[in-house]
C-alpha positions as YAML, in Angstrom:
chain: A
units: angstrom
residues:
- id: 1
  name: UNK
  ca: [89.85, 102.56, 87.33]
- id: 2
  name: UNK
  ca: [91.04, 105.36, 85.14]
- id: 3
  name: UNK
  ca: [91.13, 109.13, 85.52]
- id: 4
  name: UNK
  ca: [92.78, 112.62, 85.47]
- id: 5
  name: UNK
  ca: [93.58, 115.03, 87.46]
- id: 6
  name: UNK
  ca: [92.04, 118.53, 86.77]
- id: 7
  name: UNK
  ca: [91.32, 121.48, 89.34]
- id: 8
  name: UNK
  ca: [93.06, 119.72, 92.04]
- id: 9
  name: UNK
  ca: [91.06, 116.61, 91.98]
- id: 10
  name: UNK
  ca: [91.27, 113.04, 90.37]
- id: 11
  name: UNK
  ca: [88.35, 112.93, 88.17]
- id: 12
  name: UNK
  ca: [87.10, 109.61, 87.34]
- id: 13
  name: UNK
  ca: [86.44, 108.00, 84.04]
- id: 14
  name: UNK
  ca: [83.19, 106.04, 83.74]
- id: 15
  name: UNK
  ca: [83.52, 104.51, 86.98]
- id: 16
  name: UNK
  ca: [81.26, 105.43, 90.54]
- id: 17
  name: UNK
  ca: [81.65, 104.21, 93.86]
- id: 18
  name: UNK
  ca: [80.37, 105.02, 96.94]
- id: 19
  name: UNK
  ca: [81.55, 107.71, 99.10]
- id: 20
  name: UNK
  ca: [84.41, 106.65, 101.14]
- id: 21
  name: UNK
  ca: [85.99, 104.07, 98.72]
- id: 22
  name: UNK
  ca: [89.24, 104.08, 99.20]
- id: 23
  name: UNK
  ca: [91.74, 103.79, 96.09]
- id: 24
  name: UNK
  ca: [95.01, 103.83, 95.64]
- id: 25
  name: UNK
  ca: [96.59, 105.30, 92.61]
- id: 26
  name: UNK
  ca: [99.44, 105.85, 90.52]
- id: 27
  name: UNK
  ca: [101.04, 108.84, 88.58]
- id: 28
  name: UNK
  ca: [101.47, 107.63, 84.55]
- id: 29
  name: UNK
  ca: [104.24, 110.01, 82.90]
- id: 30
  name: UNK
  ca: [102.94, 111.36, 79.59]
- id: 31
  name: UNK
  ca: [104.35, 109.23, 76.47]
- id: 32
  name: UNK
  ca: [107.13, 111.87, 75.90]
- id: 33
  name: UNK
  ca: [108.09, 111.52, 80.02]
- id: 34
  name: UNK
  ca: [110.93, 109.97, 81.34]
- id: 35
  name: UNK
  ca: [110.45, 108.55, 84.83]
- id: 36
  name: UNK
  ca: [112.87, 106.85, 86.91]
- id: 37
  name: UNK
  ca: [112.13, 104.68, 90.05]
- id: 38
  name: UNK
  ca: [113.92, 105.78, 93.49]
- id: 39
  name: UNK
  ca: [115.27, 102.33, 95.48]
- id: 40
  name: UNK
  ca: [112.56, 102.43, 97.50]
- id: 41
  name: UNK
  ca: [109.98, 101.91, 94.51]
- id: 42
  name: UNK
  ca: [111.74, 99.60, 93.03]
- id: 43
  name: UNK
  ca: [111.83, 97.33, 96.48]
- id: 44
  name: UNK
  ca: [108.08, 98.28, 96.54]
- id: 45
  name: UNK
  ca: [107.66, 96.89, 93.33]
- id: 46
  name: UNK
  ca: [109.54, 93.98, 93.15]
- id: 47
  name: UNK
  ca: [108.12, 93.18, 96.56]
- id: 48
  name: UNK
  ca: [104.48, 93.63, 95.05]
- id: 49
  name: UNK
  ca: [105.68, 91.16, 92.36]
- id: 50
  name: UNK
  ca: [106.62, 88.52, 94.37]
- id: 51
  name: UNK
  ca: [103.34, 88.93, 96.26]
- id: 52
  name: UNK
  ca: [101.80, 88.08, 92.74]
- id: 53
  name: UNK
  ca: [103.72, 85.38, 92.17]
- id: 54
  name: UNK
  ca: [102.79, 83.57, 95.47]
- id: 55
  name: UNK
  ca: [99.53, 84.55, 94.74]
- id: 56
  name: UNK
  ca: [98.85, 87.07, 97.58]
- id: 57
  name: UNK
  ca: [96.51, 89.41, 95.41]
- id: 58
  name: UNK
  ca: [93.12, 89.04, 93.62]
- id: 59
  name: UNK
  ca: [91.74, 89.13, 90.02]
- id: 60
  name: UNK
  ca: [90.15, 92.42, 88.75]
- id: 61
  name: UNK
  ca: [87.49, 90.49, 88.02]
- id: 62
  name: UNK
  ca: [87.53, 89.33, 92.40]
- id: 63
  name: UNK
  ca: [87.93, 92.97, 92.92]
- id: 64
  name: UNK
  ca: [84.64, 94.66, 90.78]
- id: 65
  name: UNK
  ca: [82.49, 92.18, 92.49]
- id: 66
  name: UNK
  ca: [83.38, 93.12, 95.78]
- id: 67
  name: UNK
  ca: [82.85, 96.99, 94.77]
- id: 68
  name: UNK
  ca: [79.77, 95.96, 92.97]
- id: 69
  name: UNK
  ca: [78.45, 94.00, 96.60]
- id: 70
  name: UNK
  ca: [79.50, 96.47, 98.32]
- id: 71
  name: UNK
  ca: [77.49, 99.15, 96.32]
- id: 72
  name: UNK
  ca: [74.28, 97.23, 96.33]
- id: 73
  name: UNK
  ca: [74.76, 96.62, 100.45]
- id: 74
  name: UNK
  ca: [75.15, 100.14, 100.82]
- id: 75
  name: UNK
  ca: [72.08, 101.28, 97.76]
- id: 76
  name: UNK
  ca: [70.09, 98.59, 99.52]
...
């Protein structure tokens, strides 16, 4: 999922899901930006990669069909 934020809010690009979804997001620095990771990212980060690694996560592909079930439980 992809967007931008405009007019204080995230608006979403070519993506809907139900009211209530949560997401989590992150802020991408412009090309030209320089951004720099405090410890505690970087132990966030490295932690999420070792959750990866073990394979503690799921597919994008795992992900959109649960959305997708989800949406067509709810629109049903």
């Amino acid at each position: 999922m992809r967007g931008t934020f405009s007019k204080g809010r995230i608006e979403v690009d070519q993506e809907s899901y139900p009211d209530g979804t949560t997401v989590n997001f992150v802020v991408v620095p412009k090309d030209d930006e320089e951004y720099e990771l405090s410890p505690e990212e970087e132990d966030a980060l490295e932690q999420s990669i070792a959750e990866i690694e073990r394979g503690e996560c799921v597919t994008a592909e795992q992900l959109f069909a649960e959305l997708r079930a989800i949406s067509l439980r709810d629109d049903g």
